[in-house]
Structure formats: C-alpha cells, structure tokens
KOLDO-26163 format. One record per residue (C-alpha): residue number from 1; z, y, x. Coordinates in nm, 4 decimals. Layout:
residues N
{num = NUM&up = Z&north = Y&east = X}
...
This chain:
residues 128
{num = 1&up = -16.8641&north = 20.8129&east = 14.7423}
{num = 2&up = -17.0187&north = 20.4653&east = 14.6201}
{num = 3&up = -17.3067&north = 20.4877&east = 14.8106}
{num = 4&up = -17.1790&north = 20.6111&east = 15.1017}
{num = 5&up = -16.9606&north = 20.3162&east = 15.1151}
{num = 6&up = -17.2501&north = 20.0905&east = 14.9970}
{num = 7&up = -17.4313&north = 20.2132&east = 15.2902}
{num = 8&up = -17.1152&north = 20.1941&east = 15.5586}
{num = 9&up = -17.0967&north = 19.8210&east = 15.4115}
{num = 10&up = -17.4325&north = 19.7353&east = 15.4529}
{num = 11&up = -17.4130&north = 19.8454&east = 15.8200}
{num = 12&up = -17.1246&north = 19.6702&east = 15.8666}
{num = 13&up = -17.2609&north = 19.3327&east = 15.6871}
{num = 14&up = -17.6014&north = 19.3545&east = 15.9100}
{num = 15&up = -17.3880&north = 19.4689&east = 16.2402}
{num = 16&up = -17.5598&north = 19.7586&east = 16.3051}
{num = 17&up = -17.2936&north = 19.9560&east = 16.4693}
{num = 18&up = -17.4788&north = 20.2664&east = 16.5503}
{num = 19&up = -17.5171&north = 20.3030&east = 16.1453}
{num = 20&up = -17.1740&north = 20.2614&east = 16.1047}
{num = 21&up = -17.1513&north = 20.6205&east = 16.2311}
{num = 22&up = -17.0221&north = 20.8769&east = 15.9496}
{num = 23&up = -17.3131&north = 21.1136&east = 15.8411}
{num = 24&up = -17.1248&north = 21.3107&east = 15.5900}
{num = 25&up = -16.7298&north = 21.4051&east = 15.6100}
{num = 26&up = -16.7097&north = 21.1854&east = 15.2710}
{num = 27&up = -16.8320&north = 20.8672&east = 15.4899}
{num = 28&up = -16.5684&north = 20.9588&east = 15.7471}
{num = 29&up = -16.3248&north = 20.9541&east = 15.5199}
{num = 30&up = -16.4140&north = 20.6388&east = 15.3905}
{num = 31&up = -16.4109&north = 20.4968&east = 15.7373}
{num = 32&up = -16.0607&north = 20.6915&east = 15.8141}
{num = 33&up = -15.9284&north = 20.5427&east = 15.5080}
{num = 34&up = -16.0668&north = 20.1857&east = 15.5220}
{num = 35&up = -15.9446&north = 20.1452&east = 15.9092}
{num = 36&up = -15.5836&north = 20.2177&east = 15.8274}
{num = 37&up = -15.3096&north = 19.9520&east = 15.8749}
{num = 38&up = -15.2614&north = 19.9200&east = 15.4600}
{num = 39&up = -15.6162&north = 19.8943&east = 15.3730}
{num = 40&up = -15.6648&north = 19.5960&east = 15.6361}
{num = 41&up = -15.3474&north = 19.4125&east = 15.5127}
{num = 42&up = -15.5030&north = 19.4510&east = 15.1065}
{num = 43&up = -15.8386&north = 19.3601&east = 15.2201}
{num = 44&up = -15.6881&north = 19.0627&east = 15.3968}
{num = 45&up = -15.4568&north = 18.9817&east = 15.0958}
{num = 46&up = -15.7749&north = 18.9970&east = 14.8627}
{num = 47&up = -15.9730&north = 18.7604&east = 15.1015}
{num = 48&up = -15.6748&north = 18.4821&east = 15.0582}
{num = 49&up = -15.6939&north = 18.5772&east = 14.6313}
{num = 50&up = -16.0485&north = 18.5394&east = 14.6248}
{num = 51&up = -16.0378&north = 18.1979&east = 14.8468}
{num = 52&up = -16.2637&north = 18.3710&east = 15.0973}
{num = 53&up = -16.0537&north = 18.2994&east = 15.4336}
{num = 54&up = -16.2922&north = 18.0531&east = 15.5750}
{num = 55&up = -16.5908&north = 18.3043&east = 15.5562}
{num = 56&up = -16.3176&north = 18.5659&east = 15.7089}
{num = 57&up = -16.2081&north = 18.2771&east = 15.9682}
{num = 58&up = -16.5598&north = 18.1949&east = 16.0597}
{num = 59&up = -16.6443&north = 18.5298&east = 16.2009}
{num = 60&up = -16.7685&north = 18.6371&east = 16.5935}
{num = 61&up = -16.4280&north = 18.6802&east = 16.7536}
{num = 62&up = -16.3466&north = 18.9794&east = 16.9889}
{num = 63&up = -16.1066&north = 19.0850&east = 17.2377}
{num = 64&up = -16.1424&north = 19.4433&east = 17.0696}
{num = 65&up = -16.0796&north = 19.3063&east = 16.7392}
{num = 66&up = -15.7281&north = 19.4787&east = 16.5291}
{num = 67&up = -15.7668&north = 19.7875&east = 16.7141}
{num = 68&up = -15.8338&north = 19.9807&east = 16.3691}
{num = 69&up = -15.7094&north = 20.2940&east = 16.4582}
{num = 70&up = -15.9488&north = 20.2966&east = 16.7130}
{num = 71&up = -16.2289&north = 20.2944&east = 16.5312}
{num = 72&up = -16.2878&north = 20.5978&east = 16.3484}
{num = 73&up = -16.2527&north = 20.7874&east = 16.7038}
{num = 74&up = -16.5026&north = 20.5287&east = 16.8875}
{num = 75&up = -16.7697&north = 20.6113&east = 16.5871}
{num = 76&up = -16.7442&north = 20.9936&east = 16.5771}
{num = 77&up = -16.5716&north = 21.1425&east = 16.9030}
{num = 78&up = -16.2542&north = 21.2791&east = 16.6646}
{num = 79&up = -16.1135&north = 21.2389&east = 16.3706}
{num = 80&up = -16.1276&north = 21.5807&east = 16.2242}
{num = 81&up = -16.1207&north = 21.4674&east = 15.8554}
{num = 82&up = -15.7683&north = 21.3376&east = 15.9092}
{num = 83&up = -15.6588&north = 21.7379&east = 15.8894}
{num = 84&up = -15.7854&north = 21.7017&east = 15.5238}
{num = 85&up = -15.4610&north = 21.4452&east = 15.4662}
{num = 86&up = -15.2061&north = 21.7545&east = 15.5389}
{num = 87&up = -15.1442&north = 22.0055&east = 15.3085}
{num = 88&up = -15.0518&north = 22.1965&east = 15.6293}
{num = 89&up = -15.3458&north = 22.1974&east = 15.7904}
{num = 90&up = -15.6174&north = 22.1847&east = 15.5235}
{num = 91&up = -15.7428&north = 22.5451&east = 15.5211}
{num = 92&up = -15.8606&north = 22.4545&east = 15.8871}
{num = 93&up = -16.1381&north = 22.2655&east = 15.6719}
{num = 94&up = -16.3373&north = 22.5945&east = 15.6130}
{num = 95&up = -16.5437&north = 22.6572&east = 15.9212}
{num = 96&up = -16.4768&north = 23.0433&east = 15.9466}
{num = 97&up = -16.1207&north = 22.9019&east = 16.0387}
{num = 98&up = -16.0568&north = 23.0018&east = 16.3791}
{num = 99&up = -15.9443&north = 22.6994&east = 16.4983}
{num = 100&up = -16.2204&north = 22.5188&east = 16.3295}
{num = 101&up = -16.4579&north = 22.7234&east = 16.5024}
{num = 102&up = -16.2722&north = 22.6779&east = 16.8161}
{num = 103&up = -16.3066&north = 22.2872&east = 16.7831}
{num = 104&up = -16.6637&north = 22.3068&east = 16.6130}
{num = 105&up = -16.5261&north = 22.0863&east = 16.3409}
{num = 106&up = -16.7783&north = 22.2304&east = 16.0802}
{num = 107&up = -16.7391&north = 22.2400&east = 15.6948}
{num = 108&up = -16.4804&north = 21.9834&east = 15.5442}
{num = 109&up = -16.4144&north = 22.1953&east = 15.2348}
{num = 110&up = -16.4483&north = 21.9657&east = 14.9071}
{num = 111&up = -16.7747&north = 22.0773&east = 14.8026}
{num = 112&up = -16.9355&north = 21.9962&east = 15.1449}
{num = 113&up = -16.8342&north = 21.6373&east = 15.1246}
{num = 114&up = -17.1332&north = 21.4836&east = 15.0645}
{num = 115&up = -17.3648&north = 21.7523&east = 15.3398}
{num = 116&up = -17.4969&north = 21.5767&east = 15.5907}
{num = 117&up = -17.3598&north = 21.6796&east = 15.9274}
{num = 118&up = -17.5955&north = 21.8372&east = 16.1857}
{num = 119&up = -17.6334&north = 21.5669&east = 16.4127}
{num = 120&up = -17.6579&north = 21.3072&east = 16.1356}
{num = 121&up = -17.9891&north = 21.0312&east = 16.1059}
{num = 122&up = -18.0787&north = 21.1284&east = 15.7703}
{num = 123&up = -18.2156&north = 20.7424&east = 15.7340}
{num = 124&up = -18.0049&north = 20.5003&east = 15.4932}
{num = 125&up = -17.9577&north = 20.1234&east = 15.4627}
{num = 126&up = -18.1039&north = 19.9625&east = 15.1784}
{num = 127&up = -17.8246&north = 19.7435&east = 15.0186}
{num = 128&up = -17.8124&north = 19.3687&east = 15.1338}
C-alpha cells in the first residue's frame, strides 16, 4: 500500500493526471478513500497544524476544484472497489460472481489487491 500511494502522490505532486489513474484495486482504494469528505477535512486540518496553508493557498485554482466524489469515477469509469466497503456486497469481489462478470469488474478479492489490472501502464513514478 505505501508505494502505491507514494506513486499516486508523486503523480499528483508532478500533475500528471493520466498517472493518477488506479493500476491495481489497492491504488483505487487509496484514491476512494483519500477523496472522501473526512479525509479532505483531516488533510486540511493537518495543513493548518503543520503551518502549511500558504503552500495549500498558493495553488492553481479551478472551477472543478471540491468535487471529490467525483474523482475516483472521472479516473476509472466506476467505482467498483466501493462494493469492498459493504459486508453485503463483498462476495461480488470474486470474479466468478455473476454479477461481477456481468459488470466485468474483475478480481477485488484481498489477495488480488496489489495485481495489476488488465488495462493498467505497468510504468511507475519515481518518487519526487
């Protein structure tokens, strides 16, 4: 999980927004996690801790900016790893579930976590 989200942040860092794209259901979920409502407002109250709101204030500004639950849709085309969150719903992470299948969701079963996904660029940023 560290180095997926070493290379997420590096892409993110060095705005290169097609690298930001999950290659592995373990990056998604770091994405999924990291765009939600909570995480922001931590991150945000760790910025003011640290004294690091100028740096925050002197970013690009965007009209699309605060749309976080946007994101993790934008980047993939779904957000299948959110079925992993519901105890429900979480044998539908095996990929001889029908309704996997059905929605070509592939393997999110724990032990897959970290396989690359089919149509993932096996490339990685070097940390920055």
């Amino acid at each position: 999980m560290f180095k997926s989200a070493e290379r997420l942040c590096s892409a993110a860092r060095l705005g290169r927004w097609n690298e930001l794209v999950p290659r592995t259901p373990a990056e998604e979920a770091l994405i999924s996690l990291a765009t939600r409502t909570e995480y922001v407002e931590a991150a945000r109250d760790s910025i003011d801790m640290m004294g690091l709101a100028g740096q925050d204030e002197s970013l690009p500004v965007s009209e699309e900016d605060e749309i976080w639950d946007e994101i993790l849709g934008a980047l993939t085309g779904d957000v299948d790893i959110e079925i992993v969150w519901s105890a429900e719903s979480f044998h539908r992470t095996d990929p001889d579930d029908d309704v996997n299948r059905y929605l070509g969701m592939g393997d999110y079963r724990p032990e897959a976590w970290h396989r690359l996904f089919d149509r993932a660029v096996p490339r990685s940023l070097p940390p920055t």
